[in-house]
N, C-alpha and C positions, 0 to 999 in steps of 0.2 A: 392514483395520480402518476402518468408517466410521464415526466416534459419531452419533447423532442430535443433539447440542447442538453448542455453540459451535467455531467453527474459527479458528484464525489464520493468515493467508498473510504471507509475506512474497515479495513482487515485486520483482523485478530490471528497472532500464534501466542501458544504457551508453551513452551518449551518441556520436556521432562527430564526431574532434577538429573543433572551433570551435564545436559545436551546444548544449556544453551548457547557455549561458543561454536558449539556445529551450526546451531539454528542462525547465529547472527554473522555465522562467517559463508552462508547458504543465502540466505536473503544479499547478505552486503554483494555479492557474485551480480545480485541482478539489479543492484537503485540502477546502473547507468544506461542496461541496457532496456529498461523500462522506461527511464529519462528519454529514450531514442524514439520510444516508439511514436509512431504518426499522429495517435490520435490521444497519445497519455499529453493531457496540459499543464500536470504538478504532480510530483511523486515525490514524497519522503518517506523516511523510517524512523520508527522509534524505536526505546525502550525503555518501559514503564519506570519513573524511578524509586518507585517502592517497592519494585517486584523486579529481578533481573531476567525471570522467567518469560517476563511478558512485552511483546512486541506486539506493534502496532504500527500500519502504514493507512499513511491519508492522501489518497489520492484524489485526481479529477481529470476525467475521459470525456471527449468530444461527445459522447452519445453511451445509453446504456449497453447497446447493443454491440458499439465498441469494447467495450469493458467486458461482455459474454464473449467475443471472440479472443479476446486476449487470454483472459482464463482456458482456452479451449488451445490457446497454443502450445506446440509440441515442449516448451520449453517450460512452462507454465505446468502443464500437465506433469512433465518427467520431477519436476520441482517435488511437487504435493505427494507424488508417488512415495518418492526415495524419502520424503520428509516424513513421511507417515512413523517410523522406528523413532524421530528425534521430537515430534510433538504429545504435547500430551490429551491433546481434543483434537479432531478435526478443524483444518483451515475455515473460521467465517468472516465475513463479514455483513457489513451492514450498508446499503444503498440509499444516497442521504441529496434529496433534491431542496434547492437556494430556496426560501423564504423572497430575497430579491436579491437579486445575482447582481455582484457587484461592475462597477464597468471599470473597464481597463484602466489600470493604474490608480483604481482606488485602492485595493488591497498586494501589499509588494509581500513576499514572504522576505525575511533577513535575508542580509547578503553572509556569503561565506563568511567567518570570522566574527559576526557582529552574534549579539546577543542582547534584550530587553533589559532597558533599566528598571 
């Protein structure tokens, strides 16, 4: 099943032990300039809070095929390179298409500052 509209990945790092304020001050470098990009429509970061080691990003790209070029960008690419010494697996993730995609302004992520009762 490929759709031609929207995809959401969610990417996996696991840092190795003592790396992980490399890894989250390496990633924190690019939430905004991912935020910019043309075709990203949500991009966050986590990290896991039973494991300091483990980071997680959940995004959603115009198209998959958007989301293969992005990865394929020089900045993306030089990312994974240098990061290779601070992870402890290889970068993956996972390619994850809507059940039924929600329509505009059913689903708002929090606003800055706010957080779930």
């Amino acid at each position: 099943m490929t759709p031609d509209g929207p995809v959401a990945i969610m990417v996996r790092l696991t840092a190795r032990p003592g790396c992980e304020e490399k890894v989250l001050g390496a990633v924190s470098a690019l939430i905004e300039p991912i935020r910019q990009h043309p075709h990203c429509l949500y991009y966050d970061f986590h990290v896991r809070a039973d494991d300091p080691a483990c980071f997680v990003s959940y995004e959603v790209w115009t198209s998959l095929e958007n989301f293969r070029t992005h990865l394929a960008s020089p900045f993306i690419a030089a990312l994974q390179e240098s990061a290779r010494e601070l992870l402890e697996y290889p970068l993956a993730y996972d390619i994850l298409y809507s059940v039924k995609p929600a329509r505009a302004g059913e689903t708002v992520p929090f606003a800055e500052g706010t957080q779930p009762s």
